[in-house]
Z-matrix of the N, CA and C atoms (Angstrom, degrees):
N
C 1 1.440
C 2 1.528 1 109.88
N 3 1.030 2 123.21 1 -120.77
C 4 1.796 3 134.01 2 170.23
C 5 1.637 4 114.58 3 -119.73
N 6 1.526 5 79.92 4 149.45
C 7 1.571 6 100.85 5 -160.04
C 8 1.693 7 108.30 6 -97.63
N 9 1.533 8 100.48 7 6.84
C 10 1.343 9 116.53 8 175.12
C 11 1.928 10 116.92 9 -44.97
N 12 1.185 11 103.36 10 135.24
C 13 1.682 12 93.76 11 -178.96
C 14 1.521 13 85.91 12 -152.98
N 15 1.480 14 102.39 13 134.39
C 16 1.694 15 129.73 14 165.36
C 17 1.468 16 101.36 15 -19.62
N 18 1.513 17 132.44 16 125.54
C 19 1.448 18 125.69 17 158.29
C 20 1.506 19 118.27 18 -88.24
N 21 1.438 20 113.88 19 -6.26
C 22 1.462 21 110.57 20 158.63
C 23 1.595 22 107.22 21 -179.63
N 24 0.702 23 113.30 22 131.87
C 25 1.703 24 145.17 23 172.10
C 26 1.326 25 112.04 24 -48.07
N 27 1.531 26 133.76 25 118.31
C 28 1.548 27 136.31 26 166.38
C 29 1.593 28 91.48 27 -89.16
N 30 1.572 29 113.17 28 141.00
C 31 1.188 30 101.74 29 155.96
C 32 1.484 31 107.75 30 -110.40
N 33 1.620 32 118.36 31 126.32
C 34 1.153 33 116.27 32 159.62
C 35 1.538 34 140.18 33 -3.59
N 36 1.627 35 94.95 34 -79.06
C 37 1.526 36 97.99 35 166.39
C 38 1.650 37 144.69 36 -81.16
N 39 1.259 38 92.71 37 18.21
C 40 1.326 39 123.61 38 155.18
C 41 1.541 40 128.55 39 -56.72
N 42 1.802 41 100.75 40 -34.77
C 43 1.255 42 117.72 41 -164.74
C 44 2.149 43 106.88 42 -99.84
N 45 1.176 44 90.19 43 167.58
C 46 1.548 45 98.65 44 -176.64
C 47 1.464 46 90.48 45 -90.10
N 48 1.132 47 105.95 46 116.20
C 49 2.203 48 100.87 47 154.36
C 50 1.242 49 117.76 48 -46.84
N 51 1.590 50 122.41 49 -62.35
C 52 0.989 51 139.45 50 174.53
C 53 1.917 52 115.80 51 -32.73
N 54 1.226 53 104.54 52 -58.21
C 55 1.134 54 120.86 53 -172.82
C 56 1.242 55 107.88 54 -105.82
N 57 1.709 56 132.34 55 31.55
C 58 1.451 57 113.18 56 173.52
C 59 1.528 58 147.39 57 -3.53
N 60 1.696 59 71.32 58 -90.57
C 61 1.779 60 92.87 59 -165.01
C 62 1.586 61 108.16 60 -64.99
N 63 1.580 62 119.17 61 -23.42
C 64 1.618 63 134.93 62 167.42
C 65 1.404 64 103.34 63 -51.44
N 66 1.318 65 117.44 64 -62.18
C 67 1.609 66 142.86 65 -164.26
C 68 1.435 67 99.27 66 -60.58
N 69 1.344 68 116.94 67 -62.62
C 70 1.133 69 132.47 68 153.87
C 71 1.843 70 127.70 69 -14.75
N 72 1.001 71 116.56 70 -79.62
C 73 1.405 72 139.21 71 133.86
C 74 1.162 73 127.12 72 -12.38
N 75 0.999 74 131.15 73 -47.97
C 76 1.339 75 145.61 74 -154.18
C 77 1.923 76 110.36 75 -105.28
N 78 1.460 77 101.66 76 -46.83
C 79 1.262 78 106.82 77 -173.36
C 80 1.827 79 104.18 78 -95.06
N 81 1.326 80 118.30 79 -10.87
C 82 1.418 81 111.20 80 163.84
C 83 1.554 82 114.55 81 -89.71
N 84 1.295 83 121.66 82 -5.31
C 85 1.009 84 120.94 83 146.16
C 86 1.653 85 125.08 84 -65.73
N 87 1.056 86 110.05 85 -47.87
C 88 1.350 87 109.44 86 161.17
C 89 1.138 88 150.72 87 -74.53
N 90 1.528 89 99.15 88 12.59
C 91 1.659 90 126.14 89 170.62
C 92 1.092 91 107.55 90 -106.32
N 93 1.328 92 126.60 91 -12.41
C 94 1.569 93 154.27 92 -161.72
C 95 1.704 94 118.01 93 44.17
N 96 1.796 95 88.48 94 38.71
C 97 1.865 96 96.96 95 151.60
C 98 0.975 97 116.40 96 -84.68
N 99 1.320 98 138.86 97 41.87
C 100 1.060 99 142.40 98 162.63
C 101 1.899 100 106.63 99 -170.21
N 102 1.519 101 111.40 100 152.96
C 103 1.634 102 129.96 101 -166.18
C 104 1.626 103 86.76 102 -100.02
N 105 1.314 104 79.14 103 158.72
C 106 2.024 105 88.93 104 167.34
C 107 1.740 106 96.10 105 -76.78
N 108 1.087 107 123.99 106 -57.07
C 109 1.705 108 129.62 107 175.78
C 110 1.483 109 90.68 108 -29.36
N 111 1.708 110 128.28 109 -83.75
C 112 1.560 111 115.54 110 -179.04
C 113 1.022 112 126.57 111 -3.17
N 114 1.951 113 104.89 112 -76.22
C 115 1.382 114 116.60 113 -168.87
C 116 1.285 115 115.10 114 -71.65
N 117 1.449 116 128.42 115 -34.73
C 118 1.825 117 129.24 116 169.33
C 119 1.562 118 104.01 117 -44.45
N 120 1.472 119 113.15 118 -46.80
C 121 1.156 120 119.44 119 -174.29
C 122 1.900 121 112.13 120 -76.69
N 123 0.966 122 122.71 121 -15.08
C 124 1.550 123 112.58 122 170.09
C 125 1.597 124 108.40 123 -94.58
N 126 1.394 125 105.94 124 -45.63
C 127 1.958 126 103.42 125 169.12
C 128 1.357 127 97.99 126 -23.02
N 129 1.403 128 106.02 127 -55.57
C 130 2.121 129 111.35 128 -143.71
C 131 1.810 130 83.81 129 -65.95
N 132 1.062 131 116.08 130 -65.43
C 133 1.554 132 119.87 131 170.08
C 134 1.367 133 115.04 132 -11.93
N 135 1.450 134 118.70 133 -54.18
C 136 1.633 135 114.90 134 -133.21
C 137 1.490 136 81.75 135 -105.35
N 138 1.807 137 126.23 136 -19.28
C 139 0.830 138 128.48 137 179.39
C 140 1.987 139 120.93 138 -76.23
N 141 1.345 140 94.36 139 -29.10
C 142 1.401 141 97.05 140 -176.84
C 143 1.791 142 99.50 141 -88.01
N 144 1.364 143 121.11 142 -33.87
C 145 1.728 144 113.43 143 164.59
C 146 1.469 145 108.14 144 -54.94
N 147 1.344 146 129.71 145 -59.47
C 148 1.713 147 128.22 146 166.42
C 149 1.693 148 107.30 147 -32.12
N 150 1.685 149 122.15 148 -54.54
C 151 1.446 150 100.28 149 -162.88
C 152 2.033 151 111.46 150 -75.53
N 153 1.598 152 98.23 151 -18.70
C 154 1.700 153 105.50 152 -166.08
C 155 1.870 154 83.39 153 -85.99
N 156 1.148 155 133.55 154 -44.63
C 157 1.656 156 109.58 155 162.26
C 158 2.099 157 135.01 156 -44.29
N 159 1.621 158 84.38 157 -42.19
C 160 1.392 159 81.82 158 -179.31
C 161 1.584 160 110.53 159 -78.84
N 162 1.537 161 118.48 160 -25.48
C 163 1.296 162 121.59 161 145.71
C 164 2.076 163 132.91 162 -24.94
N 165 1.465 164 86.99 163 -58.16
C 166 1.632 165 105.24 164 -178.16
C 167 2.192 166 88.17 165 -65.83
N 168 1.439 167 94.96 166 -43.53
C 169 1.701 168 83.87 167 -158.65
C 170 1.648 169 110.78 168 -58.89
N 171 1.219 170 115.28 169 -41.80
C 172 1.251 171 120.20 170 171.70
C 173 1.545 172 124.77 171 -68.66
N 174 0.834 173 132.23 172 26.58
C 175 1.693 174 139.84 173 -148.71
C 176 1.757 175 118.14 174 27.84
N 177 1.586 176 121.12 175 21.52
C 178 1.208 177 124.01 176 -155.76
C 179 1.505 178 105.13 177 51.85
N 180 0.943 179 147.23 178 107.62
C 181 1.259 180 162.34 179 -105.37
C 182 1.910 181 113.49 180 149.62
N 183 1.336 182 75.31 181 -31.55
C 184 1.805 183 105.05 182 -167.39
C 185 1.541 184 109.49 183 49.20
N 186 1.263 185 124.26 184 27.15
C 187 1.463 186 100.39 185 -173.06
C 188 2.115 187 93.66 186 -94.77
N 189 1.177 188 123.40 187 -165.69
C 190 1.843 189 128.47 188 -152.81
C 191 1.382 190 81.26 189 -105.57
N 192 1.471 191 107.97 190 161.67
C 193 1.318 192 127.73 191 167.27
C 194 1.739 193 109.43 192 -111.14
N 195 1.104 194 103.34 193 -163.22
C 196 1.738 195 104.80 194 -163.47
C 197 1.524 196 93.93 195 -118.68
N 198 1.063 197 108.94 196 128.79
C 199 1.176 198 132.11 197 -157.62
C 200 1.936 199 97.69 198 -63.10
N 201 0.986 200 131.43 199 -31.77
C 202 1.716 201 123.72 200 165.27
C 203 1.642 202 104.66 201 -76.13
N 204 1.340 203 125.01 202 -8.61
C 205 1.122 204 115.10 203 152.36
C 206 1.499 205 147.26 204 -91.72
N 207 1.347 206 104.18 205 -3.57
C 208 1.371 207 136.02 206 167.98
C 209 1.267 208 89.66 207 -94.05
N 210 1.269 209 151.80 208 -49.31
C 211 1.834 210 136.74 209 -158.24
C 212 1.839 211 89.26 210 -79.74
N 213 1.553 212 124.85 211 -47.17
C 214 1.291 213 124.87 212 -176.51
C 215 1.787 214 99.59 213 -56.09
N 216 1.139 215 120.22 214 -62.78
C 217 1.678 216 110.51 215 -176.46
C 218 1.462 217 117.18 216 -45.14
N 219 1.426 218 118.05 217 -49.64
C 220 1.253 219 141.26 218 -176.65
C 221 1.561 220 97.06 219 -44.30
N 222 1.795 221 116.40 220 -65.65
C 223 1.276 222 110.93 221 -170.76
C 224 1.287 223 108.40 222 -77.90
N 225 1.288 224 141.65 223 -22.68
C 226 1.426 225 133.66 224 156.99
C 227 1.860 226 134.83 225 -42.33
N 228 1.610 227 92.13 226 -28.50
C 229 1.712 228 121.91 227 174.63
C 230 1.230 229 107.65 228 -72.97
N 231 1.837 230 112.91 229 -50.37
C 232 1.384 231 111.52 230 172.48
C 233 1.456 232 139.12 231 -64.85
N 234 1.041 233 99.52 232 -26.35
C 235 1.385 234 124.60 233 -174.19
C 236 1.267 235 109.29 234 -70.95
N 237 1.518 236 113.33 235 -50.62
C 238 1.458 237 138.75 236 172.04
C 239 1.714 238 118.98 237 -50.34
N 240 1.501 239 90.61 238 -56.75
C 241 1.243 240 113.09 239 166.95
C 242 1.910 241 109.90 240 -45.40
N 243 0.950 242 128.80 241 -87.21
C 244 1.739 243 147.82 242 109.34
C 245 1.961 244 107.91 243 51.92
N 246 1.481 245 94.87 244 -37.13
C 247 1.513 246 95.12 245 -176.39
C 248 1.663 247 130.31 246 -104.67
């Protein structure tokens, strides 16, 4: 079949539960499965899913949300993200 073999190992408990997909992120960067370009490039991502959510939250309405409600969506995205 293939002679493919893992080039490096996440260990689980390495990671924050709490903070997954962050934790996540963070330490495959530091294995260097992942570029800083990557991660600039998923922020911009996670940032444009955050504004089309706070969009949905307001009925597009476009008017701002409250800033503990943007950190509550944010950690709801991650979390989501996370599973």
């Amino acid at each position: 079949m293939s002679d493919l073999k893992p080039h490096r190992v996440l260990r689980r408990e390495c990671l924050d539960e709490r903070r997954y997909f962050d934790a996540l992120l963070s330490v495959s960067l530091d294995h260097g499965l992942l570029t800083q370009n990557d991660l600039l490039r998923m922020q911009g991502e996670f940032l444009a899913l955050l504004s089309q959510t706070c969009e949905t939250y307001t009925g597009g309405s476009g008017s701002s949300v409250p800033v503990e409600t943007a950190e509550e969506l944010s950690r709801s995205l991650l979390f989501t993200l996370g599973i």
